[in-house]
C-alpha positions in Angstrom: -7.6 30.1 11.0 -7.8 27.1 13.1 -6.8 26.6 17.1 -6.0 24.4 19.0 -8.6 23.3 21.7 -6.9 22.8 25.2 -8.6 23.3 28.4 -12.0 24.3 27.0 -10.9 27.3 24.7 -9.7 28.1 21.2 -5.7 28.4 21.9 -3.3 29.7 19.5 0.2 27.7 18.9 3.3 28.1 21.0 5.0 28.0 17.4 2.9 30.9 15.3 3.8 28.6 12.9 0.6 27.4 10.5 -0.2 24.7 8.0 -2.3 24.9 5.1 -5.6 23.3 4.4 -6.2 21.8 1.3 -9.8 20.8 -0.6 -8.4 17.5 -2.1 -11.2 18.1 -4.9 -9.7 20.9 -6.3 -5.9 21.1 -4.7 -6.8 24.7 -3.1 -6.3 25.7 0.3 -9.0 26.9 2.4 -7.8 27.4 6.0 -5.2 27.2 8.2 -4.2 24.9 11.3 -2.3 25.5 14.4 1.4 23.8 13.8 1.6 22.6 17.1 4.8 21.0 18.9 5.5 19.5 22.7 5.0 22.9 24.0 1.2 22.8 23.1 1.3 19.2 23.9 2.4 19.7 27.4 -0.3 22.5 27.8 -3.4 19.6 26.6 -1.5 17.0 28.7 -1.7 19.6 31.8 -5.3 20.1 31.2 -6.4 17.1 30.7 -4.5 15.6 34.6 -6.2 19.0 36.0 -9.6 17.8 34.6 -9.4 14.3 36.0 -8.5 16.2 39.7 -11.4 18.2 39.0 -15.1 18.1 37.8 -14.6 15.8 35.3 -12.9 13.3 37.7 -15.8 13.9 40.2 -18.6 13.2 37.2 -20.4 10.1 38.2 -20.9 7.6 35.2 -24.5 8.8 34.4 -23.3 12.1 34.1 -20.3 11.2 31.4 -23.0 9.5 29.7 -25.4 12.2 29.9 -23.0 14.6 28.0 -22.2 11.9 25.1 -25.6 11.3 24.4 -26.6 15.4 24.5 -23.3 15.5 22.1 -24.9 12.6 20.1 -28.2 15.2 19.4 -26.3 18.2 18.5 -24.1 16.2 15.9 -27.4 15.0 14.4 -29.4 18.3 14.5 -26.3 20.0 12.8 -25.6 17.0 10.9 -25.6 18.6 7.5 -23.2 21.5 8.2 -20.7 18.7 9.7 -21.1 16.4 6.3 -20.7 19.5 4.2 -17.5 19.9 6.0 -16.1 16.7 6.2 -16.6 16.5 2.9 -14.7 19.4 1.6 -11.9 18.2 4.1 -11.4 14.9 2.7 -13.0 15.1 -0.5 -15.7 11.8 0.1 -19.2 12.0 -2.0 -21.5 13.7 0.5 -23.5 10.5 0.9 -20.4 9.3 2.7 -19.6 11.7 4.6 -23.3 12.1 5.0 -22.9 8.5 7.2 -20.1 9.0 8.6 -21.4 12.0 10.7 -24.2 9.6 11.5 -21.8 7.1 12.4 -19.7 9.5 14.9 -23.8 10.5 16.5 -24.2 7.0 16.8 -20.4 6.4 18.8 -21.6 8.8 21.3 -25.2 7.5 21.8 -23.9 3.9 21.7 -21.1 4.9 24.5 -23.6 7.5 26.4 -25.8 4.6 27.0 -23.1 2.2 28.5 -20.9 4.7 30.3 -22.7 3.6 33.5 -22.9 -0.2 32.3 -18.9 -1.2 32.9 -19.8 -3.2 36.3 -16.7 -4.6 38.4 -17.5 -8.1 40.1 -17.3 -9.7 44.0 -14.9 -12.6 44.1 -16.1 -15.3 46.8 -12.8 -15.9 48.5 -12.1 -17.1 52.5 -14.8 -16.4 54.6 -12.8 -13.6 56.8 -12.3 -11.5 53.4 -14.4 -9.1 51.5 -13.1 -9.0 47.7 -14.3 -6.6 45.0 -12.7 -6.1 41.4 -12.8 -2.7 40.3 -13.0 -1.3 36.6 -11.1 2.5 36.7 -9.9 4.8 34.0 -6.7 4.7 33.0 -6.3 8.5 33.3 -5.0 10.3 30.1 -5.1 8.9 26.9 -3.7 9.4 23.7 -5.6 9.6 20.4 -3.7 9.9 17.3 -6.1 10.0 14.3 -6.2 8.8 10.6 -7.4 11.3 8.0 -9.3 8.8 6.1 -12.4 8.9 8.7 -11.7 11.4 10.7 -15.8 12.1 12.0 -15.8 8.1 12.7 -12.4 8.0 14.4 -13.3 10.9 16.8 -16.4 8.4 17.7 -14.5 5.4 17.3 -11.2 6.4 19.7 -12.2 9.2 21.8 -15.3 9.0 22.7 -15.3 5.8 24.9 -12.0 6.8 26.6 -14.6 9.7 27.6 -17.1 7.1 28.5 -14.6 5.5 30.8 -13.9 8.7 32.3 -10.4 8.7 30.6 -9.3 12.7 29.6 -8.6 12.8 26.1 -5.4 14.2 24.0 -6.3 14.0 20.3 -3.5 14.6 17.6 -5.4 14.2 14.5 -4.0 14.4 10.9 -2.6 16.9 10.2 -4.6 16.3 6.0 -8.1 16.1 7.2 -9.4 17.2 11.3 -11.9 19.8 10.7 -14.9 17.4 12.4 -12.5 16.8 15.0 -12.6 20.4 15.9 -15.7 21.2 15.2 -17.0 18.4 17.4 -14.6 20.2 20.4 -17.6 22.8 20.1 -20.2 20.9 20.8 -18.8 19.1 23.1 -18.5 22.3 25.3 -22.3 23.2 24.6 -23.0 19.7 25.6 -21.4 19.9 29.3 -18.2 18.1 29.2 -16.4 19.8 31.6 -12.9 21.9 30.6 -9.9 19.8 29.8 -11.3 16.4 29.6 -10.9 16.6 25.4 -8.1 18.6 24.1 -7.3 18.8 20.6 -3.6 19.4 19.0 -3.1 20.1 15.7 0.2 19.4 13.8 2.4 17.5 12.2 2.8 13.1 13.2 6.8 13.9 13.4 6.3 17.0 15.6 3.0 17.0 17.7 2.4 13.2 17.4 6.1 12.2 18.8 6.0 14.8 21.4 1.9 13.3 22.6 3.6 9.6 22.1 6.8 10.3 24.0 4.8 12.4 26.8 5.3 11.0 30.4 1.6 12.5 31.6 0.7 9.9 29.1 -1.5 6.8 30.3 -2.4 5.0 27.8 -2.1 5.6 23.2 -4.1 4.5 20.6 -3.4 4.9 17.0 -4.4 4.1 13.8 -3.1 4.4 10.8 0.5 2.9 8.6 2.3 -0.5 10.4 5.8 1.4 9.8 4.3 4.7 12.1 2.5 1.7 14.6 6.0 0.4 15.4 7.5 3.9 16.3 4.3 4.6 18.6 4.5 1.1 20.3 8.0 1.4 21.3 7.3 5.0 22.6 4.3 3.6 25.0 7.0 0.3 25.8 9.4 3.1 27.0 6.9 4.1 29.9 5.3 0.9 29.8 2.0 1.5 29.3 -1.0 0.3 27.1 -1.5 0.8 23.4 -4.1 0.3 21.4 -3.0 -0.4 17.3 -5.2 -0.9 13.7 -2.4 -0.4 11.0 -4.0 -1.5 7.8 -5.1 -4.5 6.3 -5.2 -6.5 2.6 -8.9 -8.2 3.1 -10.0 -11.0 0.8 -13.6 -11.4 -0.4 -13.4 -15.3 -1.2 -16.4 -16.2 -3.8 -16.9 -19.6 -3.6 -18.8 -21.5 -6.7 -22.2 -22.1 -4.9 -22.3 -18.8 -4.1 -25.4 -16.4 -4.5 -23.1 -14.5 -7.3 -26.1 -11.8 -7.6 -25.6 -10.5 -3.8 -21.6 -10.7 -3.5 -21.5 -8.8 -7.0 -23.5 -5.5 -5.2 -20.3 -5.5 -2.3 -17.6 -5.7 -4.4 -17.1 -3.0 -6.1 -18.2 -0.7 -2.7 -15.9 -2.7 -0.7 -12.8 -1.3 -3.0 -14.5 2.1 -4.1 -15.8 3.1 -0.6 -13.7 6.5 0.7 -11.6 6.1 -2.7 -10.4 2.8 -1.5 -9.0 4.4 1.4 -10.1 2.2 3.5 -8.2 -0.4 5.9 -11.0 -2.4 5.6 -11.1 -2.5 1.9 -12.2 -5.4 0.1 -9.1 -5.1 -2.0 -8.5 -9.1 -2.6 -11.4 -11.1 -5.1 -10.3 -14.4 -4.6 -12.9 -16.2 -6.9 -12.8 -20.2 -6.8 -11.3 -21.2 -10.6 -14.7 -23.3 -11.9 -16.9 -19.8 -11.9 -13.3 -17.4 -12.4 -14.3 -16.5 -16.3 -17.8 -16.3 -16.2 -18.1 -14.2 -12.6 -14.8 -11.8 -13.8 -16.5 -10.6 -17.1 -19.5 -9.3 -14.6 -17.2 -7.6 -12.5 -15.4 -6.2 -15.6 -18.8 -4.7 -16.7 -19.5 -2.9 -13.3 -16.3 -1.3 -13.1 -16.7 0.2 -16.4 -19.4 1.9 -14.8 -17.5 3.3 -11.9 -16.4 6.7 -11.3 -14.5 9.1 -9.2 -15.9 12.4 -8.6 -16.4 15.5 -6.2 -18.4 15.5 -3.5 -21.3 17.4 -5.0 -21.6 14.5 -7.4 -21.6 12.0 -5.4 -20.3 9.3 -7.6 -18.1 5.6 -6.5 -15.6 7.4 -4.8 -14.0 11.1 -4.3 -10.4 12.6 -5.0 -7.6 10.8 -3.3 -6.6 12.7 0.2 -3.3 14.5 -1.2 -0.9 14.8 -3.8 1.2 12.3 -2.2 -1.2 9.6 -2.3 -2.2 9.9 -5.5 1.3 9.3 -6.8 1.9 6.4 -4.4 -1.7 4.6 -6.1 -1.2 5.7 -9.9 2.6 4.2 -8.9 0.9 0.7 -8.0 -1.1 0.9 -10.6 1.7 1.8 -13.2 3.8 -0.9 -12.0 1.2 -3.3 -12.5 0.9 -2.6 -16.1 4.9 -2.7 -16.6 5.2 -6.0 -14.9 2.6 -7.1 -17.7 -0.8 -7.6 -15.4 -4.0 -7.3 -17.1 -5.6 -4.6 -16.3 -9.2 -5.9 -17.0 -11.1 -2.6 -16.5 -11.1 1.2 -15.4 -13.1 3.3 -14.2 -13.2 7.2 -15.0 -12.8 9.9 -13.4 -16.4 12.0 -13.7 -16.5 15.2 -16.6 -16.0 18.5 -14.8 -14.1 17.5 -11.8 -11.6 20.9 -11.2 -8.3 19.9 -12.7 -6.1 20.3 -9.9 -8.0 17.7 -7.4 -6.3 14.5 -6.5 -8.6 12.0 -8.8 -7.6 7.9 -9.9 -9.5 5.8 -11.9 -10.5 2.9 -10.3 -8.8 0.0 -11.6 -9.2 -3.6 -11.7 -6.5 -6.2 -12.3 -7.1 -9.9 -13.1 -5.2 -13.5 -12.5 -3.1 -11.7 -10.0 0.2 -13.6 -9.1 -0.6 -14.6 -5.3 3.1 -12.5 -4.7 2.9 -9.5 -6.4 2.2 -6.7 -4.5 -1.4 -5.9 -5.7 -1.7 -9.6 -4.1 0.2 -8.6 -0.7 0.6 -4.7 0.2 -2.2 -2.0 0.9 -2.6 -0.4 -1.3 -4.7 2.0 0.3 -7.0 2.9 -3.4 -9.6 1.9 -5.6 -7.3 -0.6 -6.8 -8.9 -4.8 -6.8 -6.5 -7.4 -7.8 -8.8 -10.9 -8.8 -6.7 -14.3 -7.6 -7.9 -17.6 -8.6 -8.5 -21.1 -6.2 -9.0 -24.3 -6.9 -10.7 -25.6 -3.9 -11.9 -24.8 -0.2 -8.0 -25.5 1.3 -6.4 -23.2 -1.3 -9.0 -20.3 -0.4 -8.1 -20.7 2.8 -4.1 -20.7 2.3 -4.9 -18.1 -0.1 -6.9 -15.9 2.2 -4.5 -16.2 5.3 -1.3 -15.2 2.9 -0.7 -12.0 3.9 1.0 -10.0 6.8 -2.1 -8.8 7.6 -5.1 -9.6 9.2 -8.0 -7.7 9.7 -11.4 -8.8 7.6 -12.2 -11.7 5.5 -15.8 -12.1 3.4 -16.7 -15.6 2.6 -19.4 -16.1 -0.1 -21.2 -19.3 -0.1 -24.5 -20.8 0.7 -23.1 -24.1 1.9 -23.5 -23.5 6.1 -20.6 -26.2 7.2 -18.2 -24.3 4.5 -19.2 -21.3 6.1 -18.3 -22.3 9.5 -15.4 -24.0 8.6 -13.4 -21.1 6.8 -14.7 -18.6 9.0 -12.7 -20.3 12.1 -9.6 -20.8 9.9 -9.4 -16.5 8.6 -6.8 -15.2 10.8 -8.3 -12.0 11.1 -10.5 -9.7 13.5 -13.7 -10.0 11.7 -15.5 -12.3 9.4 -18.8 -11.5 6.9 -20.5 -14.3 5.3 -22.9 -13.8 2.2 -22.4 -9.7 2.8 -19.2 -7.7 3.6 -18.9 -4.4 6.2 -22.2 -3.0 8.2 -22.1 0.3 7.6 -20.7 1.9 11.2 -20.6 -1.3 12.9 -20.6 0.9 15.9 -21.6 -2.2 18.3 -19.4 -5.0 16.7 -15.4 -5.7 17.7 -13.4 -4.2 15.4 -9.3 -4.6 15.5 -6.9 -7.2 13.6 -4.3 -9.3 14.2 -0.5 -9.8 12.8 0.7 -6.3 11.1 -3.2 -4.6 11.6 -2.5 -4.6 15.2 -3.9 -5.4 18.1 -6.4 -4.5 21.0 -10.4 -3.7 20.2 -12.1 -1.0 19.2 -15.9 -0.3 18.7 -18.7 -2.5 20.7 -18.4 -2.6 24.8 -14.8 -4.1 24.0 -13.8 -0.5 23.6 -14.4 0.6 26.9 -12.8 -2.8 28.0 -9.6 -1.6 26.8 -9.7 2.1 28.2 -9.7 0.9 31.5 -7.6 -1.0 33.9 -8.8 -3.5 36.9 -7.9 -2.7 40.3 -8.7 -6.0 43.0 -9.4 -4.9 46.3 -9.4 -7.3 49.5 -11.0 -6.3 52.5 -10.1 -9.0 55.7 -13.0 -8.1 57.8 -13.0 -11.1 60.4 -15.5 -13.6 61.5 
């Protein structure tokens, strides 16, 4: 049975009330979580305003960082244990969740290592005044999680509000937040004072609302649907304050005809099978220019006939899908998609042996996409790849930028004026040329633009955006 983590200790729930844990390899519960609601909330927001009056509010910048990077060790000496858990939470291939803990080590030596880098600046001003800008925590933050990473999240969200000197509220999801809690743990063994990271468990509609709506609240960031972004943004415009947002994307990979098709043909079918395509980075667009589109297709066909879902253990393409629920909404695409007479140019399987009750799909691959059906324009959020055709370096481009999203692009193509040229015209956060994700990316910007949100995570851009800027002006005479 799982507590919740407010001021420094395992807590039960105001509620008694539990909800189940469930292995999405096999469909069977395991544990139990806290059901939390604004009662707990209140407690973590309580703790967390004492531990900025207190010790942790006092911790000079060195310090914070000293206890991120002693947290970074301890995740990687245990770093086996924590896979083999996040694995069973979420169902992943234990090579991926095998990264991802690395990842989360890496968030909290990357931000242990700049906690005391965020510098203010001296303005020259009038010769009678002393002026100094000042770069200051916002206080406490909100941290509502995804379940699809939740080890990476927990590096990617928290951990620089904690380098910034920002106590931490996490709500994470409710379907996968076992690393979340385990990483309370050593967080404790690692120093960080009592109440700067409190963790809620519970429901989005319940715990979420009530952390969103809280007025001890500073500052929210979340990440996961656009529809759930909207409710959290107007809850942080009530009270005015700062949120961060990354709701999803629909990312082309545009293959142009000089490209090396060799290299861009190893991404592809990672960039849609990665985390069962439950990704909001996912590669989920092949735009392929039309002078190569038979020839290049008919070698993706053949890889994914070769892909496969699987459990962990086996440590194929991609694991179970995170739920019940989610399953049905990506078999639904795919179904539709078939109806509405798309050709469904290859599928995957789903590996021999997996237990019958574990939320498995068949990667899927659908060709000569219409550029408005929905495999062309909604997330899908599987290991679903619809393949559009373009004529030329324009179209791509028009192509590319047709969706209400915007967070990656990957442009293949060995011409370096073409590459230059189409990376400045993606409306989106990021852009890969000739490769497509790197791995954590724990030092690169990472956010989107139109419905994937807005504000920056990852790199020193993070701790950027968990603080605020206070001017001070000193008149101290001639």
């Amino acid at each position: 049975m799982k507590q919740h983590f407010i001021a420094g200790e395992w807590t039960p729930g105001a509620s008694g009330e539990t909800l189940p844990v469930l292995d999405p390899s096999t469909g069977e519960v395991f544990d139990q979580l806290q059901r939390g609601n604004a009662a707990d909330i209140d407690r973590a927001v309580a703790a967390a305003r004492a531990a900025l009056e207190g010790d942790w509010g006092r911790m000079t910048a060195v310090d914070r960082g000293r206890v991120l990077s002693r947290m970074s060790l301890i995740m990687l000496s245990r770093s086996e244990e924590l896979a083999l858990l996040e694995a069973r939470d979420t169902g992943k291939p234990m090579s991926q969740a095998r990264n991802d803990i690395q990842v989360a080590a890496r968030y909290c030596e990357f931000y242990g290592g700049a906690a005391d880098k965020v510098h203010g600046q001296a303005i020259p001003y009038m010769e009678d005044f002393h002026v100094v800008v000042l770069r200051e925590p916002y206080g406490v933050t909100a941290h509502i999680l995804p379940w699809n990473y939740p080890a990476q999240m927990f590096g990617r969200s928290v951990v620089p509000a904690l380098a910034m000197g920002n106590a931490a509220v996490l709500k994470p999801s409710e379907d996968a937040c076992l690393s979340a809690l385990a990483f309370c743990d050593i967080a404790k063994e690692a120093g960080l004072p009592a109440g700067a990271l409190n963790v809620v468990t519970g429901l989005g509609e319940e715990a979420g609302s009530a952390l969103t709506a809280h007025t001890g609240i500073d500052f929210v960031t979340f990440t996961g649907s656009p529809e759930v972004g909207t409710i959290v943004q107007k809850a942080a415009a009530e009270r005015h304050i700062k949120c961060v947002l990354e709701l999803g994307g629909k990312s082309p990979q545009i293959v142009f005809e000089d490209a090396d098709l060799d290299r861009a043909l190893g991404f592809i079918l990672k960039a849609i099978t990665q985390n069962g395509g439950q990704t909001c980075s996912a590669g989920s667009r092949l735009l392929v220019q039309a002078s190569i589109y038979d020839s290049f297709v008919a070698r993706v066909v053949e890889r994914f006939k070769e892909s496969a879902a699987g459990t962990p253990a086996m440590d194929r393409d991609c694991g179970p899908l995170i739920n019940a629920a989610q399953k049905q909404r990506v078999e639904g695409f795919i179904r539709r998609a078939v109806e509405s007479g798309l050709p469904l140019l290859a599928q995957g399987q789903v590996a021999s042996g997996v237990p019958a009750g574990g939320y498995y799909v068949a990667p899927a691959l659908f060709g000569n996409v219409p550029r408005d059906h929905e495999l062309a324009c909604n997330e899908v959020f599987g290991p679903v790849l619809a393949i559009i055709p373009f004529t030329d370096e324009d179209d791509a481009i028009k192509l590319a930028n047709a969706t209400e999203f915007g967070l990656l692009a990957g442009i293949w193509t060995r011409d370096g004026g073409r590459q230059t040229r189409v990376a400045k015209r993606m409306r989106c956060g990021q852009v890969y040329i000739n490769c497509y994700g790197a791995g954590g990316g724990v030092e690169l910007p990472f956010g989107g633009v139109k419905k994937s949100g807005h504000g920056r995570e990852k790199g020193f851009m993070a701790l950027e955006e968990f603080c605020t800027v206070k001017t001070v002006v000193q008149y101290h005479g001639r």
